[in-house]
C-alpha positions as CSV (number, residue, x, y, z in Angstrom):
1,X,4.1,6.7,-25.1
2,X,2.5,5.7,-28.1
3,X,-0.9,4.9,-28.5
4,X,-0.7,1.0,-27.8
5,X,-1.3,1.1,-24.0
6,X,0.0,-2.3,-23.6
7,X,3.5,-2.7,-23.3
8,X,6.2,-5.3,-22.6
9,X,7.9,-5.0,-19.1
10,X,11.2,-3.2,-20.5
11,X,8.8,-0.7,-22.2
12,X,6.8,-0.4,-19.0
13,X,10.3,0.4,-17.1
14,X,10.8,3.1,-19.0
15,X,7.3,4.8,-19.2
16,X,7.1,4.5,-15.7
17,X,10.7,6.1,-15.3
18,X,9.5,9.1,-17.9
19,X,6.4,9.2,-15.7
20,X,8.5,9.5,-12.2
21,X,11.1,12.4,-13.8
22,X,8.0,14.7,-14.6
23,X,7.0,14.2,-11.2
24,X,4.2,12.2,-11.6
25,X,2.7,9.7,-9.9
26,X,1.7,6.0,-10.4
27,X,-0.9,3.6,-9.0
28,X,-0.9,-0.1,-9.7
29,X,-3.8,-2.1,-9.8
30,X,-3.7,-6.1,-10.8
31,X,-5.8,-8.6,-11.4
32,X,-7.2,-11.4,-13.7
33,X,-10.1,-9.3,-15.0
34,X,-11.1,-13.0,-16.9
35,X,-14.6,-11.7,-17.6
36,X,-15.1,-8.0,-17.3
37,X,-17.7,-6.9,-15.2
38,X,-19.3,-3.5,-13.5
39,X,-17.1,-4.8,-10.1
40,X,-13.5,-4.4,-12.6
41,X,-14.7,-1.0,-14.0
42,X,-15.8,0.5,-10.8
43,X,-12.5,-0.4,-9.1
44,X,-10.1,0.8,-12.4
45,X,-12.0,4.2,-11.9
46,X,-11.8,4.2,-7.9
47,X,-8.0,3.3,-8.4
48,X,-7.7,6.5,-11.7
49,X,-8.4,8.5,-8.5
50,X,-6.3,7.8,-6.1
51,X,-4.1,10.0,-8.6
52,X,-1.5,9.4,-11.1
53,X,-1.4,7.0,-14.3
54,X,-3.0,4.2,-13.7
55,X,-0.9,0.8,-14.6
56,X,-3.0,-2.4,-14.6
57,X,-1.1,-5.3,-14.6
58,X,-3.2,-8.7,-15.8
59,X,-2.5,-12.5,-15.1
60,X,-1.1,-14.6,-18.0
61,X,-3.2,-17.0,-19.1
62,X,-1.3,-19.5,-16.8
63,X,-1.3,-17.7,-14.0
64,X,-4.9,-17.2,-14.2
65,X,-5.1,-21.0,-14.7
66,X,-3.0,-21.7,-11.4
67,X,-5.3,-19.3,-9.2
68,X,-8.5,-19.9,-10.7
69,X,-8.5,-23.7,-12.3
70,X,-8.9,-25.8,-15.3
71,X,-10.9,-23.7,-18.1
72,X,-10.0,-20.5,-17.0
73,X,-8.9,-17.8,-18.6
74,X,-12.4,-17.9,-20.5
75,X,-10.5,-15.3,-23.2
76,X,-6.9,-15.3,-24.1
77,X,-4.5,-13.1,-22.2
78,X,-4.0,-10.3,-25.1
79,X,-7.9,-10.0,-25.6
80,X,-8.3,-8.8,-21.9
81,X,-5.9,-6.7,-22.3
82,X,-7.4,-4.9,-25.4
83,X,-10.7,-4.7,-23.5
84,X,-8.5,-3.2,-20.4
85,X,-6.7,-1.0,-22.8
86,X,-9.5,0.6,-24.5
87,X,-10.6,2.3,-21.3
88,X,-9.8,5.9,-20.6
89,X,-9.3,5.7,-17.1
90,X,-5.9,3.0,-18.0
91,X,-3.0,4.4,-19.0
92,X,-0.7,1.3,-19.3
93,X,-1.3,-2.6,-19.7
94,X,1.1,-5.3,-18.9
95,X,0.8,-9.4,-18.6
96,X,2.9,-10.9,-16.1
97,X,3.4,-14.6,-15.6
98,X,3.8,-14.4,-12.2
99,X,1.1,-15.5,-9.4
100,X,1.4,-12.0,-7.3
101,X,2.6,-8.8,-8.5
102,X,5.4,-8.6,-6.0
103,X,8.5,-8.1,-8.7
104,X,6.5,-5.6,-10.3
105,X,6.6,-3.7,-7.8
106,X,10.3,-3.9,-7.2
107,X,10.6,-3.0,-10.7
108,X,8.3,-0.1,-11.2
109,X,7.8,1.3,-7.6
110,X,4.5,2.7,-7.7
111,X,3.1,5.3,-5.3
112,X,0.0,3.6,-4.7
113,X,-1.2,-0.1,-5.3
114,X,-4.7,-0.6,-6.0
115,X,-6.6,-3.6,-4.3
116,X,-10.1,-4.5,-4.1
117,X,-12.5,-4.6,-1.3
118,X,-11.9,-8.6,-1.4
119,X,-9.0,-7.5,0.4
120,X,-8.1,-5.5,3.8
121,X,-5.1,-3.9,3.7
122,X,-3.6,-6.1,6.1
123,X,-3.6,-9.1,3.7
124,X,-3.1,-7.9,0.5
125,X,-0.1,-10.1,-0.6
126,X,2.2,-7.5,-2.2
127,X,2.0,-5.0,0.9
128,X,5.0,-5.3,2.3
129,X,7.0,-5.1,-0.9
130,X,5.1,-2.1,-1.5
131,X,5.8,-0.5,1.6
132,X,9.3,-1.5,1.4
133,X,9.3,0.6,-2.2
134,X,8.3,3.5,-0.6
135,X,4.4,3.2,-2.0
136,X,1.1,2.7,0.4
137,X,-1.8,0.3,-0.6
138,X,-5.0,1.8,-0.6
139,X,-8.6,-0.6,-0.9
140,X,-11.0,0.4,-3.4
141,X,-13.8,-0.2,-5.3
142,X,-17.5,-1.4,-4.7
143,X,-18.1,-4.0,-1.8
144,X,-17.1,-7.4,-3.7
145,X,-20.6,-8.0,-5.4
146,X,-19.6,-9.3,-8.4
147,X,-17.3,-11.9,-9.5
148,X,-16.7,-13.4,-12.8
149,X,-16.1,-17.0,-10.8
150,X,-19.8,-16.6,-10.1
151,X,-21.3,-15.4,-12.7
152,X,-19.6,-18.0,-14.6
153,X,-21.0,-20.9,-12.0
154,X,-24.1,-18.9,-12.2
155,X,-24.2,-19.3,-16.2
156,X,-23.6,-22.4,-16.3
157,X,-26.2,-23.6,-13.6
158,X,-28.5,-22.1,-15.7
159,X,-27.3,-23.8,-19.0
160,X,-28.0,-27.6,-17.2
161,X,-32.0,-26.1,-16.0
């Protein structure tokens, strides 16, 4: 892999395929990571060790706009994924346009996928296409404390005091 971390999804394919014949193992973990905060980098590093290379996979910048609302992404899709890059405990960015990370899943087949304690494992979205791919889904992270959506209202409640 070369040293740019974030790759197109035919170059992800492939890494993850390289990965897979050495025998190694892969955990997804997703997400809009809009403004990054101590809840996104205690989750990456709970998701690093659940094993394996750790692929994060980040909304576009209209996807985020369909799940989150007018104004948001507050930075441009390739900018979080620099910031997401630039952390040792990620081994491979990708943007996907798409609202869940189901056909990702198909397409890379990881071991384990990586959700957030705003979830329980019965309702993460992807779980079934995970399962059906042969991978588990595992919770992780810090009880959901922090959340760029409020820090964001919080910011701003504070700009109109």
């Amino acid at each position: 892999m070369s040293d740019n971390k974030i790759l197109s999804r035919e170059e992800l394919k492939r890494q993850t395929e390289a990965w897979r014949t050495r025998g190694e193992k892969i955990t997804l973990a997703n997400g809009c990571f809009d403004l990054l905060h101590v809840g996104h980098i205690r989750y990456l590093r709970a998701a690093k060790k659940l094993g394996g290379h750790l692929v994060v996979a980040i909304n576009s910048d209209e996807s985020v706009r369909a799940l989150k609302g007018e104004g948001r992404p507050l930075m441009p899709a390739e900018e979080r994924a620099e910031i997401l890059a630039a952390l040792s405990d990620v081994d491979a960015v990708l943007i996907f346009p798409e609202r869940d990370v189901r056909a990702l899943v198909r397409e890379i087949r990881p071991d384990v996928q990586a959700k957030g304690t705003d979830y329980t494992a019965e309702n993460v979205p992807e779980r079934e296409t995970v399962v059906e791919c042969g991978g588990r889904v595992e919770i992780v992270g810090d009880p959901k404390d922090h959340s760029a959506t409020e820090i964001i209202r919080k910011r701003l409640e504070q700009r109109r005091s």
